[in-house]
C-alpha positions as CSV (number, residue, x, y, z in Angstrom):
1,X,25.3,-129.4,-48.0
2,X,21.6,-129.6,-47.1
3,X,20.5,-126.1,-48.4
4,X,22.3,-126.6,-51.7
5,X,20.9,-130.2,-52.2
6,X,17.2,-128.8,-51.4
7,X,17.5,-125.9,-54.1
8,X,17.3,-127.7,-57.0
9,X,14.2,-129.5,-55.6
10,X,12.8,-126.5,-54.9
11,X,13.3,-124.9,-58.4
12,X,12.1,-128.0,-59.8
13,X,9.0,-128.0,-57.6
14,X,8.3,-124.0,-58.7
15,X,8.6,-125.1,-62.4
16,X,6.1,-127.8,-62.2
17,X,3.9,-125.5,-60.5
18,X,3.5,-122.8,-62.9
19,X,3.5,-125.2,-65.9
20,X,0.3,-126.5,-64.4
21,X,-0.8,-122.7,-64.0
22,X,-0.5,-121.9,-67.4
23,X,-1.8,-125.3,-68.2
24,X,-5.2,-124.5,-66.0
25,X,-5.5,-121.3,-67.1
26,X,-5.2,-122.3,-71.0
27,X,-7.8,-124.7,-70.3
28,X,-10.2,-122.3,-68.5
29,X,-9.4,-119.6,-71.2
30,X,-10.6,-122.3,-74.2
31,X,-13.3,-122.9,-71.9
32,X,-14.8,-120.0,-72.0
33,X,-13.8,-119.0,-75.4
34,X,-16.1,-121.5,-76.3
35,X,-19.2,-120.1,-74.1
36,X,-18.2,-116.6,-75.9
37,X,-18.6,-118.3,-79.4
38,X,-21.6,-119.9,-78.8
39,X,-23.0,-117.1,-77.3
40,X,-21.5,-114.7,-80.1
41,X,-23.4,-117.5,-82.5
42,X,-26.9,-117.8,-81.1
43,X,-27.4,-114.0,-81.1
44,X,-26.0,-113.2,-84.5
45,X,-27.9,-116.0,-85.8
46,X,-31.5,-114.8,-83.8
47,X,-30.7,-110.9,-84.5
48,X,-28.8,-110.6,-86.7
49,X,-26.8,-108.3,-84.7
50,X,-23.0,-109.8,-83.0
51,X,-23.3,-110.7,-79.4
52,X,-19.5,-109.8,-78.7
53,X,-17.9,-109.3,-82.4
54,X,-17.6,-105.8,-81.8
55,X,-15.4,-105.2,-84.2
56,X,-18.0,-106.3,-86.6
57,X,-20.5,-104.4,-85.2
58,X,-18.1,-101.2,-85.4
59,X,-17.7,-101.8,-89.0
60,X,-21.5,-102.3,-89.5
61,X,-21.9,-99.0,-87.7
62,X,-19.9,-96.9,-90.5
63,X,-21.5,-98.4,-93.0
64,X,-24.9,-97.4,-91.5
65,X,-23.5,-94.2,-91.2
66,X,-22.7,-93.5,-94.4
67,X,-25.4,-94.8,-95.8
68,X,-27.2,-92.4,-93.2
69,X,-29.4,-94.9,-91.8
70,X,-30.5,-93.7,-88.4
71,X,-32.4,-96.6,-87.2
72,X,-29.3,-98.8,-87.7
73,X,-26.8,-96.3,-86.4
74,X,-28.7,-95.8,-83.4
75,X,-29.3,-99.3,-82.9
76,X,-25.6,-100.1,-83.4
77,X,-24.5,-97.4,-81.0
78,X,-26.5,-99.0,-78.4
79,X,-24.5,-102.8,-78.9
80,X,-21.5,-100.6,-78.7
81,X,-21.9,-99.1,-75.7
82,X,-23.8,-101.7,-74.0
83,X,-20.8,-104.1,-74.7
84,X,-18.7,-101.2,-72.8
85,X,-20.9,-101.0,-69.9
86,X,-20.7,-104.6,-69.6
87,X,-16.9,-104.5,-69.3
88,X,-17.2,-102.3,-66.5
89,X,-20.0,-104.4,-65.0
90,X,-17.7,-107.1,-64.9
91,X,-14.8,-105.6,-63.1
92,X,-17.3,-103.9,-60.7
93,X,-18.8,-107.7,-59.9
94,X,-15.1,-109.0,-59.9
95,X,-14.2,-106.3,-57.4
96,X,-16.9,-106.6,-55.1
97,X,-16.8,-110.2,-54.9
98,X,-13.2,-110.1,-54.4
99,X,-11.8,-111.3,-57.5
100,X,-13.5,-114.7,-57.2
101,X,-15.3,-115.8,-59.9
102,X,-18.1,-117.6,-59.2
103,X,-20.3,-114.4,-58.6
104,X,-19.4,-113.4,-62.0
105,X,-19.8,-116.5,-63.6
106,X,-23.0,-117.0,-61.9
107,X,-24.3,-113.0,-63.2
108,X,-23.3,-113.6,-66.6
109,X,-25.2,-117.2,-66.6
110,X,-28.2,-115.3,-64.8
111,X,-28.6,-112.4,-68.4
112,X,-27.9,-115.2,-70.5
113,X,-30.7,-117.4,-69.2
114,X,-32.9,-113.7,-68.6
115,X,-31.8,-113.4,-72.5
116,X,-33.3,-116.8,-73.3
117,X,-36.4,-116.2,-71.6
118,X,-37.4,-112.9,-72.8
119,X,-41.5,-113.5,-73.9
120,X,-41.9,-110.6,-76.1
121,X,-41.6,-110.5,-79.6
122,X,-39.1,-107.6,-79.7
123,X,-35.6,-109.2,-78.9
124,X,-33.5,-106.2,-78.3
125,X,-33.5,-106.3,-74.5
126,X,-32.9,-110.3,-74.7
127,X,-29.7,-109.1,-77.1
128,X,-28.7,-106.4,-74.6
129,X,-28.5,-108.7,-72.1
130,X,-26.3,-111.5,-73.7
131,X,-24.2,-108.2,-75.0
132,X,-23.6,-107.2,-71.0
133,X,-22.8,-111.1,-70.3
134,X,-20.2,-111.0,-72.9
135,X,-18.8,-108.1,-71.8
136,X,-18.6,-108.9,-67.7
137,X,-17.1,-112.3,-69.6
138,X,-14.2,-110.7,-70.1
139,X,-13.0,-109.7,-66.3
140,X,-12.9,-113.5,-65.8
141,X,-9.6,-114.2,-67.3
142,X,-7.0,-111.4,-69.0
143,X,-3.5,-112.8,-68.8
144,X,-1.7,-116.7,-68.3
145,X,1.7,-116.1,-66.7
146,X,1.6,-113.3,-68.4
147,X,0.9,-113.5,-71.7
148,X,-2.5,-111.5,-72.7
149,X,-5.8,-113.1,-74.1
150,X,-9.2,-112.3,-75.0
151,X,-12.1,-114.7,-74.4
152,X,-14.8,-112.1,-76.6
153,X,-12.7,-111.5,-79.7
154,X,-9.6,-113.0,-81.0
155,X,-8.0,-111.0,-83.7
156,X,-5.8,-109.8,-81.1
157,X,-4.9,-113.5,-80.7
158,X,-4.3,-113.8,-84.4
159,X,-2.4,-110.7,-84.7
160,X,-0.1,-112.2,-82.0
161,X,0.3,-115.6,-83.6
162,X,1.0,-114.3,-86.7
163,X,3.4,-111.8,-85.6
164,X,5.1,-114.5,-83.5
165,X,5.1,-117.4,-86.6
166,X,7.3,-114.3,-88.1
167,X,9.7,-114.1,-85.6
168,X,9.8,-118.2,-85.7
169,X,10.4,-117.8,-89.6
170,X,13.4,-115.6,-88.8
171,X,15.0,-117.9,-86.1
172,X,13.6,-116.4,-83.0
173,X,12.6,-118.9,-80.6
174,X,10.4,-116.7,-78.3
175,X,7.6,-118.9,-76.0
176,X,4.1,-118.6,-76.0
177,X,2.9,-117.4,-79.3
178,X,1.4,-120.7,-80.2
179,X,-1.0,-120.5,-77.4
180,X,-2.9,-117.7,-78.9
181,X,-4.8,-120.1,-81.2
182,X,-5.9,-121.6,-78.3
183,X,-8.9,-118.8,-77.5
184,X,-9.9,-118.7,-81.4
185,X,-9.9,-122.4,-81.7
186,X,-12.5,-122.6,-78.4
187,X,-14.5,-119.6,-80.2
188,X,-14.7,-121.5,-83.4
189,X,-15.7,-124.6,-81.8
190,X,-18.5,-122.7,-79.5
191,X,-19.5,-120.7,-82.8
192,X,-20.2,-124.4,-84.3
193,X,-22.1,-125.5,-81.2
194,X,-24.6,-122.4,-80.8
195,X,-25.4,-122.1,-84.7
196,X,-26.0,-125.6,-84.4
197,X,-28.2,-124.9,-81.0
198,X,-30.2,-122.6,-82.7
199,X,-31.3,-124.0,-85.4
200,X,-33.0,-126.4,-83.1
201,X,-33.9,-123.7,-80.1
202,X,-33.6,-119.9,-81.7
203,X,-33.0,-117.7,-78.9
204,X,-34.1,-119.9,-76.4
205,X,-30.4,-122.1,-77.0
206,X,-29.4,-119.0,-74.5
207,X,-30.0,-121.2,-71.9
208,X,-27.5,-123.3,-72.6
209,X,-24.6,-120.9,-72.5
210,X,-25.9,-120.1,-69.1
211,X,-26.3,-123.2,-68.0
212,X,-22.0,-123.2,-68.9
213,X,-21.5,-120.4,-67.7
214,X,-23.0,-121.5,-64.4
215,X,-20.8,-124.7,-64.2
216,X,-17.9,-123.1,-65.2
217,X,-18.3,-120.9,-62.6
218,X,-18.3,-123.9,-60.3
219,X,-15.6,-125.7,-61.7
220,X,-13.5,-122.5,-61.1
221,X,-13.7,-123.5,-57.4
222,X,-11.4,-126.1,-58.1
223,X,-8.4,-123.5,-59.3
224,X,-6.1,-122.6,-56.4
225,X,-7.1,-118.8,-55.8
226,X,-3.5,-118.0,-56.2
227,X,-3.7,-119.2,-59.3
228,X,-7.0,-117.5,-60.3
229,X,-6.2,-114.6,-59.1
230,X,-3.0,-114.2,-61.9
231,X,-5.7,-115.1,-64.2
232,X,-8.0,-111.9,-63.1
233,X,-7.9,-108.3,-64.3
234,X,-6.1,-106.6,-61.2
């Protein structure tokens, strides 16, 4: 009788658990959604350029193609590929620290304050490096008990909510399609912050999304690294 009376304890117990792993990981995913949006915000607000909206900058690129403007195109190109190399710089950090991430939180705080501090007029390398930081941002988190997100971009996330209000519309009652607003909601209301932030500071408001994205980094030291390491790109 005692096994049987302990299992249902037991499943309960599991439930609970990974509801409050989804629930951490949501949180940390708007979290730093929100340090992407306000990062994505102060850039394309000092520059002109997108910080992590690469999909803009994709687009911007054709038309500078076809419009053959060189400068442009080659200066697009650049953001492009930087953003790619930051990617890779951010499962390379995640890697070597062993998928903690502190280290990476602490790197991407370190361009973003380099970013703000940049003395010369030219901002380019101050852009590059907010470009990288966005990039590494994304080896921080990739999926929530299972279900995919992206903390840099977020029509992906629309996509999927849209395709899952669909299925609701028809009757389907699958889970977990509402919590894609969840990264475009903390993008939006980072977006608001850092336009706001540099109006007051220009590029310098850079410091303040590193100074998040260092105590983010230390709040993550709270997570169980079980828990964390379900969250991280494998």
């Amino acid at each position: 009788m005692l096994p049987s009376s302990r299992k249902p304890y037991t499943n309960a117990a599991l439930a609970h658990r990974e509801r409050w792993r989804g629930r951490v990981g949501l949180m940390l995913v708007a979290s730093l959604s929100v340090l992407a949006g306000m990062t994505d915000a102060i850039g394309f607000m000092a520059s002109g350029d997108f910080v992590s909206f690469m999909s803009g900058n994709t687009t911007r690129l054709a038309v500078a193609i076809s419009e053959g403007d060189l400068g442009l195109t080659g200066r697009l190109l650049l953001l492009v590929a930087t953003f790619i190399a930051g990617n890779a710089l951010g499962v390379v950090v995640s890697r070597v620290s062993q998928r903690h991430a502190l280290p990476l939180l602490l790197c991407i705080a370190a361009l973003l304050c380099g970013g703000a501090l940049w003395p010369f007029a030219e901002m380019l390398p101050a852009l590059l490096a907010a470009i990288v930081a966005m990039g590494m941002l994304n080896a921080a988190v990739e999926e929530v008990n299972g279900l995919p997100v992206g903390l840099t971009y977020v029509t992906g996330a629309l996509s999927r909510f849209g395709r899952g209000l669909g299925r609701w519309m028809m009757g389907e009652r699958r889970s977990g399609w509402r919590v894609q607003l969840i990264p475009w909601t903390g993008m939006f209301v980072g977006a608001v912050l850092g336009a706001l932030l540099e109006h007051q500071l220009g590029l310098r408001a850079l410091l303040i999304s590193g100074a998040l994205a260092a105590f983010l980094g230390v709040v993550t030291l709270k997570i169980p690294r079980r828990w964390h390491l379900g969250y991280m790109p494998r």
